[in-house]
N, C-alpha and C positions, 0 to 999 in steps of 0.2 A: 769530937771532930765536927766543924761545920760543915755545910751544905757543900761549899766554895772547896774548904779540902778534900771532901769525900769525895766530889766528881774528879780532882785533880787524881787523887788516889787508883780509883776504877779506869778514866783514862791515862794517864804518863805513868801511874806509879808511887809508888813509896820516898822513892826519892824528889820528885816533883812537888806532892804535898809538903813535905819537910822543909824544900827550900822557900816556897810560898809563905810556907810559917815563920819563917825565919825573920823574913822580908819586912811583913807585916809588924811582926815584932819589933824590928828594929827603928821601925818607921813611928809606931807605936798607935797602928790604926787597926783595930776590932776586925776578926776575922770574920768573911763578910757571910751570913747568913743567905737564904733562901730567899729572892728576890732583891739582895741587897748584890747584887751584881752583873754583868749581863754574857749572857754565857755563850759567844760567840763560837761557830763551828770554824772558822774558817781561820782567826790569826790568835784561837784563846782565847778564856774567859779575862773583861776587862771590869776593874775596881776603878771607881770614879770617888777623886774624892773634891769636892764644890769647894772645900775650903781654902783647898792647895793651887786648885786648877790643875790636877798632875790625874794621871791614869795610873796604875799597874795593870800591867797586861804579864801573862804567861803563855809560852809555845813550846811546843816540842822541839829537841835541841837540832832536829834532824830536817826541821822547816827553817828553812834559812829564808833572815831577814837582808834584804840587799841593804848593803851599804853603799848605796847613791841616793846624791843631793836633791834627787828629786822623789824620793821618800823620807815621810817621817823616821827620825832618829830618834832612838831613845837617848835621856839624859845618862842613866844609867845602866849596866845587865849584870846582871848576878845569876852564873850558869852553873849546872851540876853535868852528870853525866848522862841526864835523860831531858833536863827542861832548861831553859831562860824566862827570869823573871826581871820584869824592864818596867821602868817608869820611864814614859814618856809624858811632855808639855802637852796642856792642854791648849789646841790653836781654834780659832775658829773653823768652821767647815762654808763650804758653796750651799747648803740647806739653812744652816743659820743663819746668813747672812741674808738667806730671802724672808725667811720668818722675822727678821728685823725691818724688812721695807713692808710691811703692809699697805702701805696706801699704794704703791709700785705694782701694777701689774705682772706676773711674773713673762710677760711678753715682753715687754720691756727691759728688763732682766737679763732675757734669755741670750740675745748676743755676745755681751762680755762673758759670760758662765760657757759658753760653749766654746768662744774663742779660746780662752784659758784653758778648758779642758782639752782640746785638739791642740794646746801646742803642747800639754802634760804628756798626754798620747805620743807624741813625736818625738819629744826628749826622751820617755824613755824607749821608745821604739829603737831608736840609737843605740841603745846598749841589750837589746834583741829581752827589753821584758813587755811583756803584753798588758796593758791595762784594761783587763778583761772585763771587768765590773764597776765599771767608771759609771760616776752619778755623782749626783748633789752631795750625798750622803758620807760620801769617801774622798773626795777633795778637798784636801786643807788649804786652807790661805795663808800663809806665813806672815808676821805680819813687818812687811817690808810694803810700800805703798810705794807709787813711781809712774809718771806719765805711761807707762807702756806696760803695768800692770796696777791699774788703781784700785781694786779692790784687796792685794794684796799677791803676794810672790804663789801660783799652785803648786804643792805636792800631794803626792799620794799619801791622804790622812791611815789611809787601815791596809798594812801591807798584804794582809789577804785577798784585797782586789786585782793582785799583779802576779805575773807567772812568766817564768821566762822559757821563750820559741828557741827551738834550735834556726840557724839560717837558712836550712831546706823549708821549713815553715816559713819563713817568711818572704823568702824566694817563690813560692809558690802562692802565697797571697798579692805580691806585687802583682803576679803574672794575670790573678785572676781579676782583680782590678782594673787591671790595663784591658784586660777583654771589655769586661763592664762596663769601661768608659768608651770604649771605642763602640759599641753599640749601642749609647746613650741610657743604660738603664743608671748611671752613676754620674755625677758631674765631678768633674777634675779635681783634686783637692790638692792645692800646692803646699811647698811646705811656710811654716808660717815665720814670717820676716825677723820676726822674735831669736829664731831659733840663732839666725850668723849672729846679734848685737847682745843677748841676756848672757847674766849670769846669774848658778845661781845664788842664795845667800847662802853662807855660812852657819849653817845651824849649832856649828860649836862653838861660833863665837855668841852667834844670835839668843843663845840662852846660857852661856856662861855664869853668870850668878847664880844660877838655880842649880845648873849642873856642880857646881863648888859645894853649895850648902849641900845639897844632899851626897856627895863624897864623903864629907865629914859627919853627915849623920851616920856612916857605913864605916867608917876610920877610929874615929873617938872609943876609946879605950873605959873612961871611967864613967857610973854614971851623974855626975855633975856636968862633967863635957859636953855627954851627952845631951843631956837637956839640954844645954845652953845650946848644941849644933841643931838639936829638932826648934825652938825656939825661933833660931836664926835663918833655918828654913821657911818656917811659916811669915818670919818677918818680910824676907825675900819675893815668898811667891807671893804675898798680898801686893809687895813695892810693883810687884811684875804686873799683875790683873789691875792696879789703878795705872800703868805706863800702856796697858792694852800687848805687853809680849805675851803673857797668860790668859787665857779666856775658858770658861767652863759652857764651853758652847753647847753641850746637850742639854743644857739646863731651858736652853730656848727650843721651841714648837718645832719638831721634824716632819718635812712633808712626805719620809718615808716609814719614822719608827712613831711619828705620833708622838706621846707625851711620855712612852716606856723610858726613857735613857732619863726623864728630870725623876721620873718617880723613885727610880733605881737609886738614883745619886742622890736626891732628898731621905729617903729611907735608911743612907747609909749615912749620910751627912749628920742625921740625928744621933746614931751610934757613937759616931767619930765626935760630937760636939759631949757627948757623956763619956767619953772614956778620960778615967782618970790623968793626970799630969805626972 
């Protein structure tokens, strides 16, 4: 048992490892060794893999992942009775995209990124979940581009950043607000104009190809099918990373994890380029 099952094992369970294994197997990518993954406390250890631009991520079946548009979806979830294990699309993030402007000041920057982020805050504030750990790091860009989001549509890239308030919490943060502003330590924050005119994309249509191929990698019965459906995955998600819908965005300079997330995914990336066919 690797590194990657045995903490699944210690934490979810016997059953959790198992379906991991499963997953893996089917998928037919190397079960991920010690350092060859990143072992996140908050939404699950995540499996990067560079070639696909796809994640597997794993949670406990008792953390629920919101299903709203303004968080990442996974393409796929394959659940037991203790865990979910999901491949999600790999999107750009609001960090990647600044470690792409280098000669950009991140001054410069900073207005659209903060715009975007306060209006992510306020969509989901709408349906009472908190975007408690909101940052560069955790914001995806979906990649839908549009005068009134040009660097790309935000959601919430890592559902671990979000938690949802009952309405007495947030009743009680208006009020506290409203003090704040009324004795100038806060300045007014309306809500942002975005919010009456957007909508947002459609993440099941928006990655439809991807989500097809790998249904059939999970479907297919014989193994020649199979190969041909893993085959026509990988044909898929490369079509996708040269259209710019897929992107293996940790692989570029994080201004918060540093170089950990390319080393991770190169490391594992090697594995996955020698595992037999």
């Amino acid at each position: 048992m690797t590194h990657l099952l045995e903490k699944l094992d210690d934490e979810l369970g016997p059953a959790a490892a198992r379906l991991m294994a499963q997953v893996l197997a089917r998928l037919r990518w190397p079960e991920p060794a010690k350092g060859e993954f990143f072992p996140s406390a908050d939404s699950g250890p995540a499996v990067f893999s560079n070639l696909h631009a796809l994640v597997l991520r794993v949670r406990a079946i008792r953390k629920m992942l919101p299903a709203d548009p303004h968080v990442l979806q996974p393409l796929v979830s394959l659940q037991n009775e203790t865990a979910a294990v999901e491949v999600f699309p790999g999107v750009r993030f609001q960090s990647a995209y600044v470690s792409e402007m280098p000669n950009k000041p991140l001054e410069a920057l900073w207005p659209q990124l903060t715009r975007d982020e306060t209006y992510l805050r306020q969509q989901l504030a709408r349906v009472g979940l908190d975007y408690s750990d909101a940052g560069l790091s955790n914001t995806a860009l979906l990649p839908i581009v549009s005068e009134a989001f040009p660097l790309g549509y935000p959601v919430v890239g890592d559902f671990g950043a979000i938690e949802y308030r009952s309405p007495e919490v947030w009743q009680a943060r208006r009020e506290w607000r409203a003090a704040q502003e009324r004795y100038g330590v806060l300045q007014p924050q309306p809500d942002d104009p975005r919010l009456a005119t957007a909508a947002p994309p459609d993440q099941a249509l928006l990655f439809l190809p991807v989500r097809r191929a790998l249904r059939d990698v999970f479907a297919v019965a014989s193994r020649p099918d199979h190969s041909r459906a893993l085959q026509e995955l990988q044909d898929i998600c490369s079509a996708a990373q040269d259209k710019g819908f897929l992107c293996a965005s940790w692989k570029h300079h994080s201004i918060i994890y540093d170089t950990k997330l390319e080393d991770i995914s190169c490391r594992y990336e090697r594995r996955l380029r020698s595992q037999p066919a």
